[in-house]
PASEBA-1860 file (N, C-alpha, C; in nm, 3 decimals):
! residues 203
1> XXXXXXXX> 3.641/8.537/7.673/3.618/8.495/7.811/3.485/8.421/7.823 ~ 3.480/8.310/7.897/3.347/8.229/7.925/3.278/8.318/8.005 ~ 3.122/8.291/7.994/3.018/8.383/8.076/3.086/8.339/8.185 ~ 2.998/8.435/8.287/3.025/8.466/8.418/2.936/8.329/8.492 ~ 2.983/8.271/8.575/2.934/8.139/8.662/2.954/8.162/8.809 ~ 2.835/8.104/8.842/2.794/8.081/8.995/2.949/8.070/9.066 ~ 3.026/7.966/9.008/3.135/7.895/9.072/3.199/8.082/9.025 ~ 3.228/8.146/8.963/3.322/8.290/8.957/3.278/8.334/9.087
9> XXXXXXXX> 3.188/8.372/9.101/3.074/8.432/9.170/3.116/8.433/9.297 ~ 3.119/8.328/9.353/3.152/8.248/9.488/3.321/8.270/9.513 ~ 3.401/8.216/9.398/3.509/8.210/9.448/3.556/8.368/9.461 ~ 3.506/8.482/9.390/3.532/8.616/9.347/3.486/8.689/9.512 ~ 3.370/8.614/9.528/3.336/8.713/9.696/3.406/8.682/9.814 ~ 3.471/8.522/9.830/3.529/8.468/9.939/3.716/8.519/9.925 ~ 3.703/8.594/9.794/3.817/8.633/9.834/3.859/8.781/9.787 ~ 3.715/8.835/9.845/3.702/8.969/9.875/3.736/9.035/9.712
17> XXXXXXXX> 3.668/8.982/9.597/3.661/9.027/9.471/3.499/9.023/9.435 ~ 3.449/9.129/9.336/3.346/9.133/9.298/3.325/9.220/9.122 ~ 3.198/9.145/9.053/3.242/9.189/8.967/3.107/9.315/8.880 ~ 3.189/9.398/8.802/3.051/9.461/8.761/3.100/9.490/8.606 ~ 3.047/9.495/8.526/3.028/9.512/8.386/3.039/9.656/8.307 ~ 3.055/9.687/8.218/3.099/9.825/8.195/2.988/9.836/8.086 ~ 3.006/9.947/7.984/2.886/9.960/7.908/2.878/9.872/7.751 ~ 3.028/9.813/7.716/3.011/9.743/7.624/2.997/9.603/7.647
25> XXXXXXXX> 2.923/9.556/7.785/2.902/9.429/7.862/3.026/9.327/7.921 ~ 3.163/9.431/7.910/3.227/9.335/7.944/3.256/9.353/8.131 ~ 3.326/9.244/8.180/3.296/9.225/8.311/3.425/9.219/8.313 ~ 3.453/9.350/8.427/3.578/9.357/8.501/3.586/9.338/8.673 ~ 3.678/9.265/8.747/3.690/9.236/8.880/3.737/9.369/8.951 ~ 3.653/9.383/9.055/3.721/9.470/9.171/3.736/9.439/9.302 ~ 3.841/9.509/9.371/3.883/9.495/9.506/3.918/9.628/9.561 ~ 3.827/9.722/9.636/3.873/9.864/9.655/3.950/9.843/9.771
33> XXXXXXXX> 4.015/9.942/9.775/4.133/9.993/9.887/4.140/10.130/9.914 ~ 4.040/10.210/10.003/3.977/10.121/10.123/3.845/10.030/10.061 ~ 3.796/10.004/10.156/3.665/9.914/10.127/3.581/9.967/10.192 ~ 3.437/9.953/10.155/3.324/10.025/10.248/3.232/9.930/10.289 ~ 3.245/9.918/10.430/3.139/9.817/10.508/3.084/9.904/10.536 ~ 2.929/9.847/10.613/2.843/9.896/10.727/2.835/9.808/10.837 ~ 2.869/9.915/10.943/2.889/9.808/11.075/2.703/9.772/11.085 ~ 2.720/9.663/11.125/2.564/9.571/11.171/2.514/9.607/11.290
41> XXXXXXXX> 2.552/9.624/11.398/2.543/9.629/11.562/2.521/9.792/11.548 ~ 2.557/9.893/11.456/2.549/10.023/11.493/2.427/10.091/11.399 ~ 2.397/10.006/11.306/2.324/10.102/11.269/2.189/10.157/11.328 ~ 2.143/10.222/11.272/2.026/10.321/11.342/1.917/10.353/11.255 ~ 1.775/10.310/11.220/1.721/10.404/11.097/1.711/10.521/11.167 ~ 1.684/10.612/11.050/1.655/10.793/11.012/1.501/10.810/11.168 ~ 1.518/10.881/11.195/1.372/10.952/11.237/1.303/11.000/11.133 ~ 1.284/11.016/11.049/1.194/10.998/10.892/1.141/10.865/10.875
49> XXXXXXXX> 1.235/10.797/10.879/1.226/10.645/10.848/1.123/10.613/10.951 ~ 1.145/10.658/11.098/1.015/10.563/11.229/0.894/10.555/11.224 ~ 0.825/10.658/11.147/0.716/10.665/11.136/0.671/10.550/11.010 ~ 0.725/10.534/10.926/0.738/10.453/10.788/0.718/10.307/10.797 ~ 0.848/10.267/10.962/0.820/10.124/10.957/0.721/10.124/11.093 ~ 0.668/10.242/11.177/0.561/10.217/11.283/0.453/10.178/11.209 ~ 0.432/10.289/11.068/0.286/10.218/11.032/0.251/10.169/10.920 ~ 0.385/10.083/10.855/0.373/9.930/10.823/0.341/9.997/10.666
57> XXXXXXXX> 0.433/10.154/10.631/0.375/10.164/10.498/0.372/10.029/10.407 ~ 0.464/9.964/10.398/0.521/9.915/10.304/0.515/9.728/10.365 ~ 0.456/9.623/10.268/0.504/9.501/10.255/0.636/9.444/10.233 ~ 0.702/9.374/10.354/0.808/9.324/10.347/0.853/9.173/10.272 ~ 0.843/9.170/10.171/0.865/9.004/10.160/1.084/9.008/10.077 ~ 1.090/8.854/10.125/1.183/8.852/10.116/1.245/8.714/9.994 ~ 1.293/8.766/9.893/1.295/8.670/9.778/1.198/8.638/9.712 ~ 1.136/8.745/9.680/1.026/8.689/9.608/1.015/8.739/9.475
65> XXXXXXXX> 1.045/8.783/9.451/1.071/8.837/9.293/1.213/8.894/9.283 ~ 1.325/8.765/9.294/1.498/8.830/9.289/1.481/8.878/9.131 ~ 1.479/8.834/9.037/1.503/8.895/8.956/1.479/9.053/8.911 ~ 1.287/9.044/8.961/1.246/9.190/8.918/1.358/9.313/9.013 ~ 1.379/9.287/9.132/1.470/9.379/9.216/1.582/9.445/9.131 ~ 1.630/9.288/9.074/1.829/9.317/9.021/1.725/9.396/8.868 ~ 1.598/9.377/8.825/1.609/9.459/8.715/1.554/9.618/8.737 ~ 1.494/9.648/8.856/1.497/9.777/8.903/1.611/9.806/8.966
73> XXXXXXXX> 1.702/9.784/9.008/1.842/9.795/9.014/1.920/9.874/8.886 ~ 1.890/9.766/8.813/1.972/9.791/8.679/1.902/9.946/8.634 ~ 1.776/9.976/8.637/1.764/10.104/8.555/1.837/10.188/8.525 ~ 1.897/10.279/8.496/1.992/10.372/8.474/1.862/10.496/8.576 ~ 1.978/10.565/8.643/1.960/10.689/8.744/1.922/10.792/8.690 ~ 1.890/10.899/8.691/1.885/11.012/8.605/2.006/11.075/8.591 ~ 2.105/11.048/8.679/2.254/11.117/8.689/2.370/11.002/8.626 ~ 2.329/10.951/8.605/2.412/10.778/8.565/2.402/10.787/8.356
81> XXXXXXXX> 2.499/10.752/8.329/2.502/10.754/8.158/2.428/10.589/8.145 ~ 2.453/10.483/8.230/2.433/10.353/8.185/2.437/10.295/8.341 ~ 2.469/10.135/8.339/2.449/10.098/8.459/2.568/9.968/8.418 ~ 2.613/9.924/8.539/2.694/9.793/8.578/2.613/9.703/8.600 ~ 2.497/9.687/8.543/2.411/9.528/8.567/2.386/9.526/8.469 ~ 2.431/9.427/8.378/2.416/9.385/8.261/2.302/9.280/8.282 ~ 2.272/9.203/8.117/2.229/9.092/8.128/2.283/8.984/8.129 ~ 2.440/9.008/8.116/2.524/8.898/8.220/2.502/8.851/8.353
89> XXXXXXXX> 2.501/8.980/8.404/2.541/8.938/8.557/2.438/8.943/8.615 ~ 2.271/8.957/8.546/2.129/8.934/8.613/2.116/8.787/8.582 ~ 2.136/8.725/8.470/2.139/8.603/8.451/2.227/8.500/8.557 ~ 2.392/8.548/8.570/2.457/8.519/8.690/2.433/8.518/8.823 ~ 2.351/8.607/8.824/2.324/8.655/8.994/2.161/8.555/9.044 ~ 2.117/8.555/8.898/1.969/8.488/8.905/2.032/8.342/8.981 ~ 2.103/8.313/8.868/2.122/8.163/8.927/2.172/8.094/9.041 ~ 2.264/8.224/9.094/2.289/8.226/9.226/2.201/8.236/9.305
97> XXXXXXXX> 2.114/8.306/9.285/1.989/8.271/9.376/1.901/8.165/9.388 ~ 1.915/8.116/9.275/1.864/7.999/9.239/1.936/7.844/9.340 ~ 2.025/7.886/9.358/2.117/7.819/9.447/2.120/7.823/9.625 ~ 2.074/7.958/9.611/2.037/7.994/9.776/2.121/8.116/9.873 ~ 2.222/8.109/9.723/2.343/8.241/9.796/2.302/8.387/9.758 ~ 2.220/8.429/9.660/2.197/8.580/9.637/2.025/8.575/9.691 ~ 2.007/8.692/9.746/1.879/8.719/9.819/1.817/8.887/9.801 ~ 1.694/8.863/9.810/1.644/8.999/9.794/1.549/9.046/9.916
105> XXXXXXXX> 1.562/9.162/9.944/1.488/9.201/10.052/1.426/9.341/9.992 ~ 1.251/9.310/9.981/1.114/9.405/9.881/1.075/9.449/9.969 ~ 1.030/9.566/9.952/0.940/9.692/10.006/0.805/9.681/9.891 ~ 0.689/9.595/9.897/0.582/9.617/9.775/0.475/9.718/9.869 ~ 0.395/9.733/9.813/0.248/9.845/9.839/0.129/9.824/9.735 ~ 0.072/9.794/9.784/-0.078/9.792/9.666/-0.012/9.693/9.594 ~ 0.029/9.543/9.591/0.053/9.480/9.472/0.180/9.516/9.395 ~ 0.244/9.623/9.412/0.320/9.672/9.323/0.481/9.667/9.402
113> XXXXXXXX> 0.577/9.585/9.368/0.719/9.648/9.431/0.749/9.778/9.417 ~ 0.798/9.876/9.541/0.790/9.977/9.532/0.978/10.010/9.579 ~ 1.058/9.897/9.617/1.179/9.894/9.607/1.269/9.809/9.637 ~ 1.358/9.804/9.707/1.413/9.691/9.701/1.600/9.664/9.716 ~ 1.643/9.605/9.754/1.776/9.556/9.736/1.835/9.420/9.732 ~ 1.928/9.368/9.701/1.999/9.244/9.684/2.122/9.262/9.707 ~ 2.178/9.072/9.734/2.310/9.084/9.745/2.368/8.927/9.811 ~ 2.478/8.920/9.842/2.500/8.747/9.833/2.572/8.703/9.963
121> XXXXXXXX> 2.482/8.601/10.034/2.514/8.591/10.133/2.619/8.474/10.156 ~ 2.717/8.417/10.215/2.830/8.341/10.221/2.851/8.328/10.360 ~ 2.802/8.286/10.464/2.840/8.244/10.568/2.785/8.331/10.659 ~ 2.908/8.425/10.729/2.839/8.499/10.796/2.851/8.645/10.755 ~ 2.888/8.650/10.629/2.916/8.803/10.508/2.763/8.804/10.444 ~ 2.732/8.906/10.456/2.605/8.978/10.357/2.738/9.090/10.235 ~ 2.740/9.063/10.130/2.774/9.161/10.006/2.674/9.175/9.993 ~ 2.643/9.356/9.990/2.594/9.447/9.985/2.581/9.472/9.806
129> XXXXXXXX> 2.498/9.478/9.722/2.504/9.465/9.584/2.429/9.652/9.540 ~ 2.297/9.653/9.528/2.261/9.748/9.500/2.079/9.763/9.544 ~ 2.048/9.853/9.530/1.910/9.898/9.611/1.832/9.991/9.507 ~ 1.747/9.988/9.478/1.628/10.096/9.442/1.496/10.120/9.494 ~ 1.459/10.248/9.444/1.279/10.299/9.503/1.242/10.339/9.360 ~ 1.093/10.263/9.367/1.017/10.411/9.312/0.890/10.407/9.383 ~ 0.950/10.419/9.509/0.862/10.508/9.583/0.986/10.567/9.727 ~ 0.923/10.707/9.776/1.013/10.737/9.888/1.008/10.654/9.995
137> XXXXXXXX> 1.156/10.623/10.060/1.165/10.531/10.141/1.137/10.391/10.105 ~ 1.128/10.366/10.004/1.119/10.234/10.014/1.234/10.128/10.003 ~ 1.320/10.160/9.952/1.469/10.107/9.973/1.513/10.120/10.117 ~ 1.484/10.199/10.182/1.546/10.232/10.311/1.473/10.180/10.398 ~ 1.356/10.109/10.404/1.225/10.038/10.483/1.335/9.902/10.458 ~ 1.375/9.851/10.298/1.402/9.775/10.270/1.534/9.746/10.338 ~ 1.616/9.826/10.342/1.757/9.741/10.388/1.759/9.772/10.634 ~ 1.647/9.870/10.634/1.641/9.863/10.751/1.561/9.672/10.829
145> XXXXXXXX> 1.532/9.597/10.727/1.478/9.505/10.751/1.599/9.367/10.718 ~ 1.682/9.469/10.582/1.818/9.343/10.585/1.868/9.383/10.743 ~ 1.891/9.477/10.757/2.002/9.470/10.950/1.918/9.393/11.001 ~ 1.789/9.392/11.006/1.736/9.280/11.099/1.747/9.118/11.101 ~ 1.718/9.103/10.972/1.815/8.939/10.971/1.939/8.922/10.966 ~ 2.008/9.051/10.947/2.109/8.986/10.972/2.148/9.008/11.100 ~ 2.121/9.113/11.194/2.154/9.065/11.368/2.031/8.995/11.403 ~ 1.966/8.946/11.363/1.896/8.784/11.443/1.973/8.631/11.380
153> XXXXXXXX> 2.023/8.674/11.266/2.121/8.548/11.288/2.273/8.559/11.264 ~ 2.305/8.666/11.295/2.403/8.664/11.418/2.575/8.710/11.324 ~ 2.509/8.760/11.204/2.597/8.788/11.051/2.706/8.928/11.147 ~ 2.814/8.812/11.098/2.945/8.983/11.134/2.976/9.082/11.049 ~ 2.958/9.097/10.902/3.023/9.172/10.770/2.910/9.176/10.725 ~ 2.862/9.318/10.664/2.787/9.387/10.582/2.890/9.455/10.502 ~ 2.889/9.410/10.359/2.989/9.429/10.274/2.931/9.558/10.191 ~ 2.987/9.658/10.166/2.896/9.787/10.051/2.988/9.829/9.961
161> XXXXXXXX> 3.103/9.768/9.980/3.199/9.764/9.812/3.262/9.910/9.828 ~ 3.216/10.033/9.717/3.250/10.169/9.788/3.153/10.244/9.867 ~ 3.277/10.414/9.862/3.158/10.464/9.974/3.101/10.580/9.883 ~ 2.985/10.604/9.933/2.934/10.732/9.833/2.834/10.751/9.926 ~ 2.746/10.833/9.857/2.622/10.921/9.910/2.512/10.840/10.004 ~ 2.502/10.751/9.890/2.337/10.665/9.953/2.435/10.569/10.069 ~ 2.523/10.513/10.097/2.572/10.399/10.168/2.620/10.522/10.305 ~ 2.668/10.649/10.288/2.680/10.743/10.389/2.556/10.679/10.493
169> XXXXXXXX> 2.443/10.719/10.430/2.345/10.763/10.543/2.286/10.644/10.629 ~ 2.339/10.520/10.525/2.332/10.409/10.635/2.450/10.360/10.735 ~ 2.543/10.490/10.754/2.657/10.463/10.830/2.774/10.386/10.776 ~ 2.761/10.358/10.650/2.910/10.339/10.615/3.031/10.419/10.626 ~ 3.143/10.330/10.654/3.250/10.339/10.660/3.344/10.250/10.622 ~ 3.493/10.341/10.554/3.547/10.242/10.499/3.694/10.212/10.606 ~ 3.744/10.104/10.540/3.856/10.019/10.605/3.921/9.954/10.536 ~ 4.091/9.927/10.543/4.144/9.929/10.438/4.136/9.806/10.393
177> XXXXXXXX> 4.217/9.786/10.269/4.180/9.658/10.201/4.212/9.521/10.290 ~ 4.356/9.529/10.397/4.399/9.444/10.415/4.313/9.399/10.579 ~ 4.256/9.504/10.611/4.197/9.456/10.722/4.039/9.379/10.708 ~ 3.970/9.470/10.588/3.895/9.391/10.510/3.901/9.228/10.484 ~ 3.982/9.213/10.447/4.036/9.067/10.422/4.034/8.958/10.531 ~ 4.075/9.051/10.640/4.124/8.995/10.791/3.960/8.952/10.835 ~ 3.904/9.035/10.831/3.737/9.014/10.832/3.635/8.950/10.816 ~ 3.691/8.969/10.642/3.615/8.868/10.541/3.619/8.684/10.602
185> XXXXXXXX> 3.805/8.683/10.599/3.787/8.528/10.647/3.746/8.470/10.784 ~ 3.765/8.583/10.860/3.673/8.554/10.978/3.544/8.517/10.998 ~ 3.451/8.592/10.929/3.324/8.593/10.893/3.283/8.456/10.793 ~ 3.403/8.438/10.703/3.354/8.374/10.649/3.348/8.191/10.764 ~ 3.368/8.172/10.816/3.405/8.045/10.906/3.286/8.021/10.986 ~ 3.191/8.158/11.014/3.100/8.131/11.065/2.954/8.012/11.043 ~ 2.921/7.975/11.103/2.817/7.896/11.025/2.616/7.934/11.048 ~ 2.663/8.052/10.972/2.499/8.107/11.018/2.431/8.074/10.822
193> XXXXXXXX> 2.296/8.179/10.854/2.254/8.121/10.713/2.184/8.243/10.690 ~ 2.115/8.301/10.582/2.020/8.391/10.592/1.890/8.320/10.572 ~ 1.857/8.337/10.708/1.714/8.274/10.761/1.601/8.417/10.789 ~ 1.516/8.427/10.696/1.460/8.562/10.738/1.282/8.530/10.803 ~ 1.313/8.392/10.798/1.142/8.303/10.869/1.100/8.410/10.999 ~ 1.175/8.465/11.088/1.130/8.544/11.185/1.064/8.655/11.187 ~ 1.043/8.718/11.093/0.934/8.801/11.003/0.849/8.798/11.028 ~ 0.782/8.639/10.973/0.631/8.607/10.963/0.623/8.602/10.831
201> XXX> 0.476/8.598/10.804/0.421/8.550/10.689/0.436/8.647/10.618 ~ 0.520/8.707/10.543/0.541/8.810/10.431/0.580/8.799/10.337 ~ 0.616/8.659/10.270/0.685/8.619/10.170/0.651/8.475/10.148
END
């Protein structure tokens, strides 16, 4: 099989496919049934979390080191044997960013990224990819700042692939494949962008 390309990439998300890698690097496609979004308009951060973004623990910048993110991503968990981010699909995903469709949204402190998430934006769909800390809260500073660009410009689908533990507490829920779909192309027609300039100077 030819490496994995921008053009896979693109055509794999617009039609509600995505791909992740197994441990002998090869790359298999998925499409779950159900599917796990997070609604945009509902979410809520933690009361843990208010105090966190009242007093500005954490530097917000946005794309500024995509790669280092997808490679704190990749670490292996302490509960995890290996990980689905190869150096396929950091190289793939790089270049997609490189392009303008994969984006990262950092939590740094003192100089140092302290967490982080990514994922690929297509119209008016955010795919939801993966998130890390090493520090508390800092992933969760981090994607409480993705809902914000994406309801200021106006994004209908927050995509989170499945459902599990960490995507729970940001209110995911799933929906089945075929309504998913119904969604996806809706969203996709929109003509917004991920514009995160409303921030300010943080990146």
């Amino acid at each position: 099989m030819s490496e994995l390309s921008t053009d896979d990439l693109l055509y794999g998300y617009m039609n509600g496919i995505f791909p992740m890698a197994e441990a002998d690097g090869t790359i298999y496609w998925y499409s779950p049934d159900p599917r796990a979004i997070i609604p945009i308009k509902t979410y809520k951060p933690s009361k843990s979390l208010r105090p966190v973004l009242n007093k500005k623990v954490f530097e917000i910048r946005v794309n500024f080191n995509f790669e280092e993110v997808m490679r704190g991503c990749s670490a292996p968990r302490s509960a995890e044997e290996g990980t689905w981010i190869s150096e396929e699909i950091i190289s793939a995903y790089t270049a997609l960013h490189q392009l303008g469709y994969a984006h990262s949204v950092e939590a740094w402190r003192d100089g140092k990224l302290a967490g982080g998430l990514y994922g690929v934006s297509i119209n008016g769909v955010f795919f939801g990819e993966s998130m890390f800390s090493r520090e508390s809260n800092a992933s969760k500073t981090a994607f409480y700042y993705l809902i914000e660009i994406l309801r200021f410009n106006k994004f209908s689908l927050l995509d989170t692939q499945f459902i599990n533990d960490n995507v729970l507490r940001y209110g995911a829920i799933e929906i089945p494949q075929t309504e998913y779909i119904t969604r996806l192309q809706e969203a996709l027609t929109q003509k917004v962008k991920f514009d995160p300039t409303f921030l300010g100077d943080h990146f």
